[in-house]
PDBQT receptor file of N, H, CA, C and O in Angstrom, charges set to zero:
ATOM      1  N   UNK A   1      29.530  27.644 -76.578  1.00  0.00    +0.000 N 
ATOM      2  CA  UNK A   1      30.847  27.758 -75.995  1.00  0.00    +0.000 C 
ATOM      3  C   UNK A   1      30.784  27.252 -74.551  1.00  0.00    +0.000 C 
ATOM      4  O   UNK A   1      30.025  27.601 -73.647  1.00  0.00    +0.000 OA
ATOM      5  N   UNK A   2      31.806  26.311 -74.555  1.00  0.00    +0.000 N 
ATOM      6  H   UNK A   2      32.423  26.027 -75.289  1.00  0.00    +0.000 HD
ATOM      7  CA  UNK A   2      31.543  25.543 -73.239  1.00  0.00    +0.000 C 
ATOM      8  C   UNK A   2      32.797  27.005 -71.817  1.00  0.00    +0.000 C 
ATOM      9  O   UNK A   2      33.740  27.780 -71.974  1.00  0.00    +0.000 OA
ATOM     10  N   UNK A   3      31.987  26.585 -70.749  1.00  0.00    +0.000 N 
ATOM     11  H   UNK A   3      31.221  25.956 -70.621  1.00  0.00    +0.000 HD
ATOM     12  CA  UNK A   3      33.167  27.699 -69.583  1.00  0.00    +0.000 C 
ATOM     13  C   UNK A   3      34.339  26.994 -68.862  1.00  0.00    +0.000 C 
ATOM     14  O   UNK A   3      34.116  26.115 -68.030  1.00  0.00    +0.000 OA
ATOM     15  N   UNK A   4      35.345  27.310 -69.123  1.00  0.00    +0.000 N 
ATOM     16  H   UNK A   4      35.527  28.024 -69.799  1.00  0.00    +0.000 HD
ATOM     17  CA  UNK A   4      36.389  26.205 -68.027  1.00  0.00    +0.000 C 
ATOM     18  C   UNK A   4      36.881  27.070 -66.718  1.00  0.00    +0.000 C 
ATOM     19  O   UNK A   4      37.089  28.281 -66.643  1.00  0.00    +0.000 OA
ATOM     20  N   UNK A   5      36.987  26.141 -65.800  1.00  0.00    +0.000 N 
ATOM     21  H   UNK A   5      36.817  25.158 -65.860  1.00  0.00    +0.000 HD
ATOM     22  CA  UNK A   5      37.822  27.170 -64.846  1.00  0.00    +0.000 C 
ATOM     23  C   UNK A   5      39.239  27.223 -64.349  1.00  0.00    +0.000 C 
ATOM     24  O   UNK A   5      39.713  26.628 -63.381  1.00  0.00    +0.000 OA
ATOM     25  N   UNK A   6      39.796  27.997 -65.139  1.00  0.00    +0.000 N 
ATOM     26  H   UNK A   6      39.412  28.480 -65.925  1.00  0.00    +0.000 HD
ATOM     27  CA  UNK A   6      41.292  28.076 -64.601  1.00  0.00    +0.000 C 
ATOM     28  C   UNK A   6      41.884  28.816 -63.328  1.00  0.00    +0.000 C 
ATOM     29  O   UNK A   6      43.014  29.265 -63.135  1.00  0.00    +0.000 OA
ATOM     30  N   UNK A   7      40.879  28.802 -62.611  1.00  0.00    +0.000 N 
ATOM     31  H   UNK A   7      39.961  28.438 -62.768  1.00  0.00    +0.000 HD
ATOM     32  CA  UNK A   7      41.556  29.288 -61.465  1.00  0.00    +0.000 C 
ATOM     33  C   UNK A   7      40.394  29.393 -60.277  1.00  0.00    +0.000 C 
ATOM     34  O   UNK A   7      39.335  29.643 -60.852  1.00  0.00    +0.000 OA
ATOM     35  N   UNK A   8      40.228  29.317 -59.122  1.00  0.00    +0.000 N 
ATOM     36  H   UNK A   8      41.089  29.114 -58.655  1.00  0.00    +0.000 HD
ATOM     37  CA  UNK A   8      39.702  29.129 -57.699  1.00  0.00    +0.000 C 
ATOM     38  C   UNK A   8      40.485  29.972 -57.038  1.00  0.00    +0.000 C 
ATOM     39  O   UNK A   8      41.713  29.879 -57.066  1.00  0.00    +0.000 OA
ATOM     40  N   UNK A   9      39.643  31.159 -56.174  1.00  0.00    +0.000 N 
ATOM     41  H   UNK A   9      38.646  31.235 -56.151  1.00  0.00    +0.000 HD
ATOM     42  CA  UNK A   9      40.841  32.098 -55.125  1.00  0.00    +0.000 C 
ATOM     43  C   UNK A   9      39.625  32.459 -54.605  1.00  0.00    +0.000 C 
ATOM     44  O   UNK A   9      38.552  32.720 -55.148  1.00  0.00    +0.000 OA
ATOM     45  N   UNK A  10      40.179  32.411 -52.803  1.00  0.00    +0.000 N 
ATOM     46  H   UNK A  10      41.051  32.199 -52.362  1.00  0.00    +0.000 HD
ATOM     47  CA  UNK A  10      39.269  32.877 -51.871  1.00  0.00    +0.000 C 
ATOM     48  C   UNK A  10      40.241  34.137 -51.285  1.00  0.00    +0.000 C 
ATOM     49  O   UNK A  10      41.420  33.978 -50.968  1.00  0.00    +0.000 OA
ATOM     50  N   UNK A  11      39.464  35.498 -51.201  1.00  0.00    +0.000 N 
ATOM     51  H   UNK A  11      38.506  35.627 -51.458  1.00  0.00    +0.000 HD
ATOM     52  CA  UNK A  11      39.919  36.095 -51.254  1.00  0.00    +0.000 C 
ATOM     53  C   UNK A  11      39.256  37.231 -49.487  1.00  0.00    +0.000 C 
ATOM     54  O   UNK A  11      38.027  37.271 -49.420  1.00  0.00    +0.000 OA
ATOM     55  N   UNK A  12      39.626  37.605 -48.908  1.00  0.00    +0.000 N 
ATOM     56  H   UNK A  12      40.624  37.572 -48.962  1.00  0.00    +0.000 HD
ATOM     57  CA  UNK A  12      39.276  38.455 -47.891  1.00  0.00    +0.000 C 
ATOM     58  C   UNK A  12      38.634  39.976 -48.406  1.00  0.00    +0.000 C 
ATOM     59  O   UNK A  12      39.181  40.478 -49.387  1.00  0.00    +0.000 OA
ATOM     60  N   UNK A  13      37.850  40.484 -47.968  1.00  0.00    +0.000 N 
ATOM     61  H   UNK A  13      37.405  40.076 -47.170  1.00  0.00    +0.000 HD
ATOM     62  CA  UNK A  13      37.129  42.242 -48.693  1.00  0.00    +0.000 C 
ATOM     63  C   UNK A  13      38.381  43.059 -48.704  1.00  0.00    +0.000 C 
ATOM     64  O   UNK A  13      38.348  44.176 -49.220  1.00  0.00    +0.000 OA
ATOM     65  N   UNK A  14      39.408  42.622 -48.212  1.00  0.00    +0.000 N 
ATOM     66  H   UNK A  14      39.434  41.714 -47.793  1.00  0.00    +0.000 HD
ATOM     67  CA  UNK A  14      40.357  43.533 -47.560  1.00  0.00    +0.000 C 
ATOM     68  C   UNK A  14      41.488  43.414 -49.099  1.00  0.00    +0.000 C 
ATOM     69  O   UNK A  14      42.260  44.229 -49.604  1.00  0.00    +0.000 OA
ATOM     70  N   UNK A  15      41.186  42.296 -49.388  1.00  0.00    +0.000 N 
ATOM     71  H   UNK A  15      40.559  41.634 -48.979  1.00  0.00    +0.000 HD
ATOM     72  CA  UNK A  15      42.305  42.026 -50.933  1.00  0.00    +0.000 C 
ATOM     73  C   UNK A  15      43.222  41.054 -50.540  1.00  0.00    +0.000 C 
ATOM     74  O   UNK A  15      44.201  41.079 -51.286  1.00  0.00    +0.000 OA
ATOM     75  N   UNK A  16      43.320  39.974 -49.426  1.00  0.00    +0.000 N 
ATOM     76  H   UNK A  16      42.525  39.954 -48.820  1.00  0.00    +0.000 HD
ATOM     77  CA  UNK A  16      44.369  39.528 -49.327  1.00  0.00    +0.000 C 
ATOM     78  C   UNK A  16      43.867  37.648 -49.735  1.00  0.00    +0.000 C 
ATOM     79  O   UNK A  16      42.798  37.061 -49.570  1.00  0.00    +0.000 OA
ATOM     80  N   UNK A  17      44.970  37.263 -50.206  1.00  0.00    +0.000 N 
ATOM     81  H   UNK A  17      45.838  37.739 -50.340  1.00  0.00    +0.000 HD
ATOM     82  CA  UNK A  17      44.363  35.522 -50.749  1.00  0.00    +0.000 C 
ATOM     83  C   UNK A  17      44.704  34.869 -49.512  1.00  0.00    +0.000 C 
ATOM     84  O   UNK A  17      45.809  34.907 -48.972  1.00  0.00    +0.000 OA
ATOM     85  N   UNK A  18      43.521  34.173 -49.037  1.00  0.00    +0.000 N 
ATOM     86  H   UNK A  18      42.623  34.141 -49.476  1.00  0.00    +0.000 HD
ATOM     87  CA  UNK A  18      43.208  33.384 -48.167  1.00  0.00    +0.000 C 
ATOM     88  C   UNK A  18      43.399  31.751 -48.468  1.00  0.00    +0.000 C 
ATOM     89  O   UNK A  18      43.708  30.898 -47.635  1.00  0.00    +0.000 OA
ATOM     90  N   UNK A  19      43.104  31.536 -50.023  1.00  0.00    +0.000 N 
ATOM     91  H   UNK A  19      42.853  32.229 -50.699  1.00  0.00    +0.000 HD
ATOM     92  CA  UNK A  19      43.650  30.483 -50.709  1.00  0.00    +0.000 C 
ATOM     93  C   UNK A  19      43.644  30.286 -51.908  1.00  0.00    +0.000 C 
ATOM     94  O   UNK A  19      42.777  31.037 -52.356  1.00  0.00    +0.000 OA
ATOM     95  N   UNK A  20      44.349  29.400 -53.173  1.00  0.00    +0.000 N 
ATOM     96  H   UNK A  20      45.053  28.790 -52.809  1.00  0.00    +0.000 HD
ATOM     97  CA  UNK A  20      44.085  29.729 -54.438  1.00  0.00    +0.000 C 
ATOM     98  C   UNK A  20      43.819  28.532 -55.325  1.00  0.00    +0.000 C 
ATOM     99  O   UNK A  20      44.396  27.609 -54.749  1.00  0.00    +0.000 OA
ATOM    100  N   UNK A  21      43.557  28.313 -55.830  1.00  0.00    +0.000 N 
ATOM    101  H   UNK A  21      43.089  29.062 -56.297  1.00  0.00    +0.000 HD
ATOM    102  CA  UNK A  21      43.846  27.027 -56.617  1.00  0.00    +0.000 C 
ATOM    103  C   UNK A  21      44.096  27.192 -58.450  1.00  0.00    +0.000 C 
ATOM    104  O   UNK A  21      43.199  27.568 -59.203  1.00  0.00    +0.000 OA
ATOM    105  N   UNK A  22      45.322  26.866 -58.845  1.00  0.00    +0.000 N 
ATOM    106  H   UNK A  22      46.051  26.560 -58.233  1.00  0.00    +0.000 HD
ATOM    107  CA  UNK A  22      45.058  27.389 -60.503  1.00  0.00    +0.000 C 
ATOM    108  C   UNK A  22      45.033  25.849 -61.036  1.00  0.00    +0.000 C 
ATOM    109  O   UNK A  22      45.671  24.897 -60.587  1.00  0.00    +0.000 OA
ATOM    110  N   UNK A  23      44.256  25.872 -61.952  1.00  0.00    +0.000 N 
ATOM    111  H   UNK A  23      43.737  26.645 -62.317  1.00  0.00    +0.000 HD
ATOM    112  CA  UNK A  23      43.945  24.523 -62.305  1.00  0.00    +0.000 C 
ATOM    113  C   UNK A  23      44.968  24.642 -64.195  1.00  0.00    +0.000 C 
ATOM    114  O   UNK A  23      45.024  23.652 -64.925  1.00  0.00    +0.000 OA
ATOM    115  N   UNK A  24      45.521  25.798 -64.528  1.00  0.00    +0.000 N 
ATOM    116  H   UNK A  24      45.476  26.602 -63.935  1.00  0.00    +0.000 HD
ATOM    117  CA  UNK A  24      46.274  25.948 -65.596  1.00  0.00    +0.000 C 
ATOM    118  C   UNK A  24      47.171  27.454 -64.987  1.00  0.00    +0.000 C 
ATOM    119  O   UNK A  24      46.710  27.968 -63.969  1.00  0.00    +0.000 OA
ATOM    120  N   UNK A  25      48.208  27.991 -65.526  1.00  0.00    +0.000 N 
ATOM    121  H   UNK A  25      48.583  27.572 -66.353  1.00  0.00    +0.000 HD
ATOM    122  CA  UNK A  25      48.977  29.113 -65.517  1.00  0.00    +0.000 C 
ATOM    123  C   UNK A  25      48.229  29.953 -66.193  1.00  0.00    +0.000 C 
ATOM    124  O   UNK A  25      47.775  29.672 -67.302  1.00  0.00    +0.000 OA
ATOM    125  N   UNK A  26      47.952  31.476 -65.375  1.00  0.00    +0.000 N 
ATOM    126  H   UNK A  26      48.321  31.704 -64.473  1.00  0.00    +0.000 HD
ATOM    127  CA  UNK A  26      47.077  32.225 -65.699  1.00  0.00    +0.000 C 
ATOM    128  C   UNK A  26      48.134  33.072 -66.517  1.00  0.00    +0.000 C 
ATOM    129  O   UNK A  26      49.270  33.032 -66.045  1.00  0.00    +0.000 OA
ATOM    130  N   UNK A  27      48.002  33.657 -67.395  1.00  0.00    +0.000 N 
ATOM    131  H   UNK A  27      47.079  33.691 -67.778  1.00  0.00    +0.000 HD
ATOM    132  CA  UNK A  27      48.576  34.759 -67.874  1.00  0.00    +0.000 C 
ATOM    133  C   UNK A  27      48.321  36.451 -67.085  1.00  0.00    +0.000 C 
ATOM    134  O   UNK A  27      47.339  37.072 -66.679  1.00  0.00    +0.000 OA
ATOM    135  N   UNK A  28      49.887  36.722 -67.170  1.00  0.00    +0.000 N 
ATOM    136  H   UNK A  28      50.685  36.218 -67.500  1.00  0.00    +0.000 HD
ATOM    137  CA  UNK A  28      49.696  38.235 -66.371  1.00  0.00    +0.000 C 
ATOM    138  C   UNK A  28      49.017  38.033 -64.972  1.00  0.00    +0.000 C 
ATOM    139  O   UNK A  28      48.854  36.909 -64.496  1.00  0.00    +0.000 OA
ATOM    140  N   UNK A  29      48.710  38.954 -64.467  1.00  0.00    +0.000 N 
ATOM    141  H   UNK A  29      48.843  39.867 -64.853  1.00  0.00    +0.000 HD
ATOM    142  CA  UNK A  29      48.428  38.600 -62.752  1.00  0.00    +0.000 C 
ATOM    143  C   UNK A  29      46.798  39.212 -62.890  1.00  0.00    +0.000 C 
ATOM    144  O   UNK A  29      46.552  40.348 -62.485  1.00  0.00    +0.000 OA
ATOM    145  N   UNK A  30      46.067  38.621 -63.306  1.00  0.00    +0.000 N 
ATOM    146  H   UNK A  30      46.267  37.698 -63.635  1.00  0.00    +0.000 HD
ATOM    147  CA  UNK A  30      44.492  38.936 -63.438  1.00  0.00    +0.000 C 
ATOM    148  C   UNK A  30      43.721  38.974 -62.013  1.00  0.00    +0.000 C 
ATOM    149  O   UNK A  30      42.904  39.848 -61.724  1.00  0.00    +0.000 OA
ATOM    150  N   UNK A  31      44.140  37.767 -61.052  1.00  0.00    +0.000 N 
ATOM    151  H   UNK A  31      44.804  37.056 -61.287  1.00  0.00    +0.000 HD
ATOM    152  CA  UNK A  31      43.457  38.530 -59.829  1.00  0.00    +0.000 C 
ATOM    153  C   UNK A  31      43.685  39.487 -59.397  1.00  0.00    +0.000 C 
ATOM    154  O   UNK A  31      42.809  40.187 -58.890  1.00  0.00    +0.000 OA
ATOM    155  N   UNK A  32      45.245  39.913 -59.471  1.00  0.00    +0.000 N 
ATOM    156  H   UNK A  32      45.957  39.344 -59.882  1.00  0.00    +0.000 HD
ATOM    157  CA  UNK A  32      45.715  41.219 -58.790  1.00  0.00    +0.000 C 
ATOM    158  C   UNK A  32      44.955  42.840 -59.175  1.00  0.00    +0.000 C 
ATOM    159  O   UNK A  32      44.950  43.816 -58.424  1.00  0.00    +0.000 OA
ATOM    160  N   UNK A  33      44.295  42.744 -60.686  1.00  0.00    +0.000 N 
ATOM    161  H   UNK A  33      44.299  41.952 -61.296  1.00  0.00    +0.000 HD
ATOM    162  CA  UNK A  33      43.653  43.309 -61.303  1.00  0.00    +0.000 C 
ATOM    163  C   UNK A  33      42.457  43.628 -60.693  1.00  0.00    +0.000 C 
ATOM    164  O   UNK A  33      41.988  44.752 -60.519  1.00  0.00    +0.000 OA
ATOM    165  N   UNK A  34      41.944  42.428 -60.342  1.00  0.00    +0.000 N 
ATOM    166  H   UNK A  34      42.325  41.514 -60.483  1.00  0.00    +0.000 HD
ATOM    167  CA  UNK A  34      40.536  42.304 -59.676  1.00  0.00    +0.000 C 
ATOM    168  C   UNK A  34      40.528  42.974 -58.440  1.00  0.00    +0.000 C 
ATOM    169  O   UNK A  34      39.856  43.995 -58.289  1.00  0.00    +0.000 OA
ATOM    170  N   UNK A  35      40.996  42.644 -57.829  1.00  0.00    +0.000 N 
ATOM    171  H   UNK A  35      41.541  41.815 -57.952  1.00  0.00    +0.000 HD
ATOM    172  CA  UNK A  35      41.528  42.740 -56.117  1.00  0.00    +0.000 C 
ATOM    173  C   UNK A  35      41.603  43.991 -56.225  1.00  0.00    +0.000 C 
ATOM    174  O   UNK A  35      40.979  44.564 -55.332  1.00  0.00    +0.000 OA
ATOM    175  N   UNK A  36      42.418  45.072 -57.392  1.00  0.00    +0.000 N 
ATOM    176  H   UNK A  36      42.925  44.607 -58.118  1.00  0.00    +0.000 HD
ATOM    177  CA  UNK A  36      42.633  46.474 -57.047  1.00  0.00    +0.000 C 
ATOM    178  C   UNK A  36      41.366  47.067 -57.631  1.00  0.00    +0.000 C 
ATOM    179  O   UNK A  36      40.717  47.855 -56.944  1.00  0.00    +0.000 OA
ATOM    180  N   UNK A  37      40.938  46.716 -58.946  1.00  0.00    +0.000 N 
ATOM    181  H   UNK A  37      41.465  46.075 -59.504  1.00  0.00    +0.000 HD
ATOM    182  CA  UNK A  37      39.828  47.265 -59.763  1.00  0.00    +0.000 C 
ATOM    183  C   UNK A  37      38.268  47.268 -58.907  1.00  0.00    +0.000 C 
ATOM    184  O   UNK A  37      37.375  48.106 -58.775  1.00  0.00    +0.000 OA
ATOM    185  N   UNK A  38      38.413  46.321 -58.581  1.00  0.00    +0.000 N 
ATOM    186  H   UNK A  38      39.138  45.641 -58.689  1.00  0.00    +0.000 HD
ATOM    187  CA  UNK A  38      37.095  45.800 -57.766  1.00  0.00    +0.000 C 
ATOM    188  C   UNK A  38      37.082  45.507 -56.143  1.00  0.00    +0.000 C 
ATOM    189  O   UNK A  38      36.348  46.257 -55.498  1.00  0.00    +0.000 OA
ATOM    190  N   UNK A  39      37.540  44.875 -55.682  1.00  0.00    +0.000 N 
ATOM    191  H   UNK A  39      38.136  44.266 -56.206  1.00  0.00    +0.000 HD
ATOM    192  CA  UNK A  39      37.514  44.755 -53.815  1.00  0.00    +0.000 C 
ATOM    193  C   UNK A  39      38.386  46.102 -53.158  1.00  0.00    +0.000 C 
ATOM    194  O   UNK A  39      38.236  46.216 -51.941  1.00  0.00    +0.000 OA
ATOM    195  N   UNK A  40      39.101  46.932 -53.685  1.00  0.00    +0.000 N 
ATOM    196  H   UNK A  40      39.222  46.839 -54.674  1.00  0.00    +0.000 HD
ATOM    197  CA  UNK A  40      40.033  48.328 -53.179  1.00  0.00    +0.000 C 
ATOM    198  C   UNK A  40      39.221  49.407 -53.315  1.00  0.00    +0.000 C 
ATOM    199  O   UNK A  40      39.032  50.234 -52.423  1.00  0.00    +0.000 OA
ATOM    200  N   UNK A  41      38.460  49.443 -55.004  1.00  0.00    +0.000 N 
ATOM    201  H   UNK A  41      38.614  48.770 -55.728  1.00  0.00    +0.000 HD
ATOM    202  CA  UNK A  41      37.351  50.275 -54.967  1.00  0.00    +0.000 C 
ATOM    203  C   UNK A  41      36.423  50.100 -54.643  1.00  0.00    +0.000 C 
ATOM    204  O   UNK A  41      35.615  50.875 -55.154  1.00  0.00    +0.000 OA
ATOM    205  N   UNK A  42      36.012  49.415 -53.980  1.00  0.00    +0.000 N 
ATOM    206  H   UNK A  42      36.668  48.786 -53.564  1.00  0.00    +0.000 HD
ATOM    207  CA  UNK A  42      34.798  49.102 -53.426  1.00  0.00    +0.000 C 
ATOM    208  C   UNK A  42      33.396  49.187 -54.174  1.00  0.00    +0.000 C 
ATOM    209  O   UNK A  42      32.314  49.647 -53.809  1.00  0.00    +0.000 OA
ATOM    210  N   UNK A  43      34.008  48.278 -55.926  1.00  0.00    +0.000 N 
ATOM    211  H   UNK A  43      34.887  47.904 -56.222  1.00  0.00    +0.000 HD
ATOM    212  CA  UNK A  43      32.882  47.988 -56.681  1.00  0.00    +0.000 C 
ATOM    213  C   UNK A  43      32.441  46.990 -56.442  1.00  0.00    +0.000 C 
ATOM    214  O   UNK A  43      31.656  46.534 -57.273  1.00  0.00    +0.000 OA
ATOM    215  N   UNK A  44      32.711  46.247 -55.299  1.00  0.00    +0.000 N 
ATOM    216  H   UNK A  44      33.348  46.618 -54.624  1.00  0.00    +0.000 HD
ATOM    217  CA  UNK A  44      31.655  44.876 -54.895  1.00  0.00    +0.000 C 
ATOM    218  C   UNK A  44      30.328  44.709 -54.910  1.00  0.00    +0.000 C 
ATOM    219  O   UNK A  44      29.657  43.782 -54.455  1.00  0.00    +0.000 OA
ATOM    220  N   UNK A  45      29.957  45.824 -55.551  1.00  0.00    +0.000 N 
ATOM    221  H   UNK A  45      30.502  46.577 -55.921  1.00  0.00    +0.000 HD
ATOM    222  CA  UNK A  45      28.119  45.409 -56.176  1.00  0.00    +0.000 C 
ATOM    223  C   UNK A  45      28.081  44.679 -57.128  1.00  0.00    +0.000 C 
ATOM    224  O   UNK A  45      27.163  43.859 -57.142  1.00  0.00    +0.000 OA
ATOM    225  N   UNK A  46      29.031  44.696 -58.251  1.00  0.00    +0.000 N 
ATOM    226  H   UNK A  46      29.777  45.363 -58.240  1.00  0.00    +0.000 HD
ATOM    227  CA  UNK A  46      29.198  44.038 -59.468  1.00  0.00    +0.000 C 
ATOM    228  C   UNK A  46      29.426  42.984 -58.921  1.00  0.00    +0.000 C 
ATOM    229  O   UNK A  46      29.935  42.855 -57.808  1.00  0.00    +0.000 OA
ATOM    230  N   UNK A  47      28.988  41.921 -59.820  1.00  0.00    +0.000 N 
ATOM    231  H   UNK A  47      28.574  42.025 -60.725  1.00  0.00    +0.000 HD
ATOM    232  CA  UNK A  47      29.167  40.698 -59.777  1.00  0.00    +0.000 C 
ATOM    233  C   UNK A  47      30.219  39.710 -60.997  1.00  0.00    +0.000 C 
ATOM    234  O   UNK A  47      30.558  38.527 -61.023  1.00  0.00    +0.000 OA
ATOM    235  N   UNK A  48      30.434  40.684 -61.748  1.00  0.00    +0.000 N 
ATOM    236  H   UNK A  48      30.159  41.645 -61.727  1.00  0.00    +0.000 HD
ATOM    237  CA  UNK A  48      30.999  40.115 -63.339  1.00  0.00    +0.000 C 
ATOM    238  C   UNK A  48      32.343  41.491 -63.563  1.00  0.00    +0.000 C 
ATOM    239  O   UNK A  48      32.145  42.689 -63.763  1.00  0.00    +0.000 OA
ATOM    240  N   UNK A  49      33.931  40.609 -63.410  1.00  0.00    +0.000 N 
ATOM    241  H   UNK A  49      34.091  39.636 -63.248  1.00  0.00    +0.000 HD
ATOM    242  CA  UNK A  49      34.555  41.108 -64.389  1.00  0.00    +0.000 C 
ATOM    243  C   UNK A  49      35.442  40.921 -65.242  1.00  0.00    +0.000 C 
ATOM    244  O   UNK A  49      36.208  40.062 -64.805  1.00  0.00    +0.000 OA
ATOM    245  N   UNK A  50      35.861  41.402 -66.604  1.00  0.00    +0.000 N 
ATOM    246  H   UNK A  50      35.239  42.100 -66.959  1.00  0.00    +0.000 HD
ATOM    247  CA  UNK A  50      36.471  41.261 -67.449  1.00  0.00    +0.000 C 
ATOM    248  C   UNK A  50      37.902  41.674 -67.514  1.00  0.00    +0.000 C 
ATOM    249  O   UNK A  50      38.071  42.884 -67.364  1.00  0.00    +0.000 OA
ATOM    250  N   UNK A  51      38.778  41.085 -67.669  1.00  0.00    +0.000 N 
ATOM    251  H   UNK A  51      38.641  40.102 -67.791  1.00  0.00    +0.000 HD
ATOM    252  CA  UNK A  51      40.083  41.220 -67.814  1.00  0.00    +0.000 C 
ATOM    253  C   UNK A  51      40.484  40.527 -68.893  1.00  0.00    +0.000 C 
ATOM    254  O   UNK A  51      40.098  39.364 -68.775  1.00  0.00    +0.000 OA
ATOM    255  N   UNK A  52      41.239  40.749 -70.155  1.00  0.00    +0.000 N 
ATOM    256  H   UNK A  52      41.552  41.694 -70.251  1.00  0.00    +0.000 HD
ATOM    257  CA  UNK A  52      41.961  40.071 -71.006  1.00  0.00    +0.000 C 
ATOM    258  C   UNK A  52      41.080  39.101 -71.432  1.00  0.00    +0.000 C 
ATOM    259  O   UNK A  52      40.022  39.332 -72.016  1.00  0.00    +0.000 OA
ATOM    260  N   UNK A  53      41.608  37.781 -71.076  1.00  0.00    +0.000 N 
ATOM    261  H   UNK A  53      42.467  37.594 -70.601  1.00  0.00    +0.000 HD
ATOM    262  CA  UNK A  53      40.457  36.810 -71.789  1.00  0.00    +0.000 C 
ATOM    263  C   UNK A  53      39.592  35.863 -70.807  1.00  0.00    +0.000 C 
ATOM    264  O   UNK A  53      39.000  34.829 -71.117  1.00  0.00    +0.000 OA
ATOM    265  N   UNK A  54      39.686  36.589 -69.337  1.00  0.00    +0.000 N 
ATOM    266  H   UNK A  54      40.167  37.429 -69.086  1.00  0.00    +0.000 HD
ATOM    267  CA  UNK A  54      39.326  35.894 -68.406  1.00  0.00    +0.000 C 
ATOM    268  C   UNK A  54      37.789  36.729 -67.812  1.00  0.00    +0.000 C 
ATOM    269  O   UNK A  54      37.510  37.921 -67.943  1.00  0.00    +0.000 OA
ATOM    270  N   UNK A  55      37.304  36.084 -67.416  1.00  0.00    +0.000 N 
ATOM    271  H   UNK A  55      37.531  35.116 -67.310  1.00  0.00    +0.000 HD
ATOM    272  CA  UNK A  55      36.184  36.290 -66.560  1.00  0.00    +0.000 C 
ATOM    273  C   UNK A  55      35.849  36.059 -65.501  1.00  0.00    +0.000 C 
ATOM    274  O   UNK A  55      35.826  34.839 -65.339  1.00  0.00    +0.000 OA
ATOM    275  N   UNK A  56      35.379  36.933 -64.102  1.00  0.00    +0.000 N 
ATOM    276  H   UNK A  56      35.398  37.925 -64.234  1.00  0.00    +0.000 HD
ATOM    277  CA  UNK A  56      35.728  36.207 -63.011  1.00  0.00    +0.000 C 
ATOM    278  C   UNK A  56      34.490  37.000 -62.342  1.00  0.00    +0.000 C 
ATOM    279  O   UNK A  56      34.123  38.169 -62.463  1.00  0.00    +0.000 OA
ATOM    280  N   UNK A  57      33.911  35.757 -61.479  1.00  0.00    +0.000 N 
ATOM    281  H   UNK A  57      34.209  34.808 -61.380  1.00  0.00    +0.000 HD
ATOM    282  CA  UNK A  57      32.319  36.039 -61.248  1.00  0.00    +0.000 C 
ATOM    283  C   UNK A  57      33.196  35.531 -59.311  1.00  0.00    +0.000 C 
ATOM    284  O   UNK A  57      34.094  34.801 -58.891  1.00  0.00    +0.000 OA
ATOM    285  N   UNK A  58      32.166  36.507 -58.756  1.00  0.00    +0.000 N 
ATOM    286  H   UNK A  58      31.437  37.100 -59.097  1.00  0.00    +0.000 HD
ATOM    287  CA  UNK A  58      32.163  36.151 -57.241  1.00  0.00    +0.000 C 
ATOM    288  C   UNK A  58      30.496  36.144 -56.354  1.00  0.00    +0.000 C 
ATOM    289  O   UNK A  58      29.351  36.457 -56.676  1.00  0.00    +0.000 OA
ATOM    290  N   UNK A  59      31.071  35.673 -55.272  1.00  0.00    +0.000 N 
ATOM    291  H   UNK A  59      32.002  35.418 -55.010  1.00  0.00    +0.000 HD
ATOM    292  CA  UNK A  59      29.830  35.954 -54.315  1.00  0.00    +0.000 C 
ATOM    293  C   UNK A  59      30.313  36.334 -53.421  1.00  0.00    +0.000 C 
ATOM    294  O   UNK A  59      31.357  35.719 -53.205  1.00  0.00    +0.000 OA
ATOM    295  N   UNK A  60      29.967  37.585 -52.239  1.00  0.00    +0.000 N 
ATOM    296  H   UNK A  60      29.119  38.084 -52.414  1.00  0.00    +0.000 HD
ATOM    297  CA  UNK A  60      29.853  37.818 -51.278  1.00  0.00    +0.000 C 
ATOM    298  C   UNK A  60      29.427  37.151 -49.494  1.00  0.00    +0.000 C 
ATOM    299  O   UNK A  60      28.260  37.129 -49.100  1.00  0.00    +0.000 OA
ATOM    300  N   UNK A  61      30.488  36.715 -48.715  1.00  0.00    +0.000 N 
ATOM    301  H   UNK A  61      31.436  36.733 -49.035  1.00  0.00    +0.000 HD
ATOM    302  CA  UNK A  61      29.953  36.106 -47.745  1.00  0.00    +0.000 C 
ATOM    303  C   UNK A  61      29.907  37.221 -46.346  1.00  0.00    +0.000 C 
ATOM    304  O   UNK A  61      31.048  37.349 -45.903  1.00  0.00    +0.000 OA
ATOM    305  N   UNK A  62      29.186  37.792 -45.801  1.00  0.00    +0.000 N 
ATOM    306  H   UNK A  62      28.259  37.687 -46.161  1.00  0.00    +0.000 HD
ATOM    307  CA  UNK A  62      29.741  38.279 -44.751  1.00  0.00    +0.000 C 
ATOM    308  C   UNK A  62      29.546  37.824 -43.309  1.00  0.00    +0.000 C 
ATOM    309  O   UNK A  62      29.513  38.619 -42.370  1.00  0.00    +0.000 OA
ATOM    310  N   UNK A  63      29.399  36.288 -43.162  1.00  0.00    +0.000 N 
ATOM    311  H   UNK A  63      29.426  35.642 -43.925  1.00  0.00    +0.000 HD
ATOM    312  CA  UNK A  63      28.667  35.964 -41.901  1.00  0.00    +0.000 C 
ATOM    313  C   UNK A  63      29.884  36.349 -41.083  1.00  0.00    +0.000 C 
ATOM    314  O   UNK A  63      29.591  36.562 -39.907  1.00  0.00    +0.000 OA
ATOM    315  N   UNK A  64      31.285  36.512 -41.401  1.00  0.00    +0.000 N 
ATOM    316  H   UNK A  64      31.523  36.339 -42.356  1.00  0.00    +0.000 HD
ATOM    317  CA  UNK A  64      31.916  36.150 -40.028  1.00  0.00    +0.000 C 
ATOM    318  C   UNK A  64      32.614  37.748 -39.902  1.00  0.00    +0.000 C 
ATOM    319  O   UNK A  64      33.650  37.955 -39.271  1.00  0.00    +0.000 OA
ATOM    320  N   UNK A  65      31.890  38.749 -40.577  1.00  0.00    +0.000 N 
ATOM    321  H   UNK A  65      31.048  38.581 -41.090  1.00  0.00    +0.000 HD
ATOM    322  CA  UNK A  65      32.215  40.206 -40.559  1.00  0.00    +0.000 C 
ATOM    323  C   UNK A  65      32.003  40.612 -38.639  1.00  0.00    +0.000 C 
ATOM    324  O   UNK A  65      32.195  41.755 -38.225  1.00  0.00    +0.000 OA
TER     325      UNK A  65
């Protein structure tokens, strides 16, 4: 199974989009999911999550903390 990416979003620890790029129309609001599930709760250890039929992997930058 090949991976496509429908979507690019740089996002602040704080939850706010800094920039986005959708490369197709996402169904339902899946970052917004993320943003509350994961960067609000402060599960940013995980690296992998699942929503619907999407998957959304990040990395952590904190040089300019």
């Amino acid at each position: 199974m090949s991976a496509m990416l429908d979507c690019f979003t740089v996002l602040h620890k704080g939850g706010a989009v800094l920039w986005r790029k959708e490369m197709c129309k996402l169904q339902g609001e899946p970052i917004n999911d993320l943003i509350k599930t994961v960067l609000l709760e402060e599960r940013s250890a995980e690296t992998v999550y699942k929503k619907d039929q999407y998957q959304f992997k990040w990395a952590l930058v904190n040089e300019f903390d």
